[in-house]
C-alpha positions, 0 to 999 in steps of 0.5 A: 500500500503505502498511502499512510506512509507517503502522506507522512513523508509529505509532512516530515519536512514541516516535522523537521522544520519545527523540531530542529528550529526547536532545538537550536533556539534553546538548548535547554528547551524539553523537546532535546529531551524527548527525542527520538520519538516513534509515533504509530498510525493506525486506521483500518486499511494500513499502519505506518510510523512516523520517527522523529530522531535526537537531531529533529529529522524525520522519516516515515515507515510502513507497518508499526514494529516495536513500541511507540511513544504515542498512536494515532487510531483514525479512519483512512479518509480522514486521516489522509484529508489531514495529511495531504491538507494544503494547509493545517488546521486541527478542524476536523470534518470527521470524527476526532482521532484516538490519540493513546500516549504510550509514554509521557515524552510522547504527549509532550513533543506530540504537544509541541509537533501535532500542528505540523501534521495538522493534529 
């Protein structure tokens, strides 16, 4: 498939942008700390994992393998409405996703990164 995985690599450049602007403007801000993250995303037709590592860059996967700091749980069509969006905007026409923190460094990047994925 890969559809999920090509949506999120269209947005790992706007993840990238954020994180690392983070990073280098204060070495002391929380996000250094909460990195590398692996955030999971799930809907009924595929998965696929967005990593973002210590240095702010990020890729996309297929599938989910290994534990990930949060999952987003949606339906394909709303998520890929997101995704693909020409602009971001945490106004959804559908049903909220599910978001689960599998651990509390997740929610906090997740926090500070969501607006790049239009979360």
């Amino acid at each position: 498939m890969g559809q999920l995985r090509d949506a999120l690599g269209s947005v790992c450049p706007e993840i990238e942008g954020r994180a690392k602007a983070r990073l280098s403007a204060d070495p002391a801000d929380g996000l250094h700390s909460w990195l590398p993250q692996d955030w999971g995303f799930e809907t009924e037709i595929e998965t696929a994992t967005l990593h973002i590592d210590a240095s702010g860059s990020a890729t996309a996967s297929d599938g989910i393998n290994g534990p990930v700091d949060v999952s987003v749980i949606w339906n394909q069509a709303d998520l890929m409405e997101v995704l693909t969006a020409e602009t971001r905007s945490a106004s959804f026409k559908g049903k909220n996703p599910k978001l689960r923190f599998r651990t509390p460094n997740g929610q906090r990047a997740f926090s500070l990164l969501r607006g790049s994925i239009g979360l």
